[in-house]
N, C-alpha and C positions, 0 to 999 in steps of 0.2 A: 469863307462865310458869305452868304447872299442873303438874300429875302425874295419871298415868292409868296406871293398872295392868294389867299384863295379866294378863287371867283363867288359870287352870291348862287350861281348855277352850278356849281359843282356837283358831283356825284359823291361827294364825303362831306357837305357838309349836312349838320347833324349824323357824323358817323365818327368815330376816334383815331386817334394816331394809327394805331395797331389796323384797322380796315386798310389802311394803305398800304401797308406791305413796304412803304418806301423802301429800305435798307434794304430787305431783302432783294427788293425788284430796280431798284436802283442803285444803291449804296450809298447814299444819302442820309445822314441823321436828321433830323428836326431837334435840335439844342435849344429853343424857345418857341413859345407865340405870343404873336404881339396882339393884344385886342381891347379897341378903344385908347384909352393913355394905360393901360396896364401890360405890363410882362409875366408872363409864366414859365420859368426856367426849369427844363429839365423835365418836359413832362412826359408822364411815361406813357405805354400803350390804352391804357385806359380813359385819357383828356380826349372829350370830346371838342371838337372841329367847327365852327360856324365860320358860313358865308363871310367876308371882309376879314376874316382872321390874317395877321400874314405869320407867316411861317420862318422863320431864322433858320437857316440852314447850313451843313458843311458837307461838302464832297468834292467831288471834282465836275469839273464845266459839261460835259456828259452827261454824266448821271443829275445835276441840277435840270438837265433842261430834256431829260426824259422824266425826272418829278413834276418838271412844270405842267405838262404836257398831259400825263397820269391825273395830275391834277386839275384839269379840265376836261378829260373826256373819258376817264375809266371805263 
């Protein structure tokens, strides 16, 4: 499990889980987001994404930091 932030310049924010592809293109799930003091567990393809969200994640160290990566410059 890690946490990966989305940047404010992202290319998904204002886009949903699902635009990312993560699992597919990664094999990475997203199992939360964290945003402000609040938790979203378990969101599915449909929750949209905003800039500062961070992302709860589980995979392996690879695939996290080709999500990271994905996740700043898709």
């Amino acid at each position: 499990v890690d946490r990966l932030p989305l940047p404010r310049a992202s290319p998904f924010d204002s886009r949903t889980i699902g635009d990312t592809a993560a699992r597919t293109r990664t094999g990475v799930s997203i199992v939360a987001v964290l945003r402000g003091g609040s938790a979203h567990p378990a969101p599915g393809p449909d929750f949209g994404l905003r800039g500062g969200d961070v992302l709860v994640v589980v995979g392996t160290p690879r695939g996290i930091e080709e999500l990271a990566i994905l996740l700043r410059t898709d």
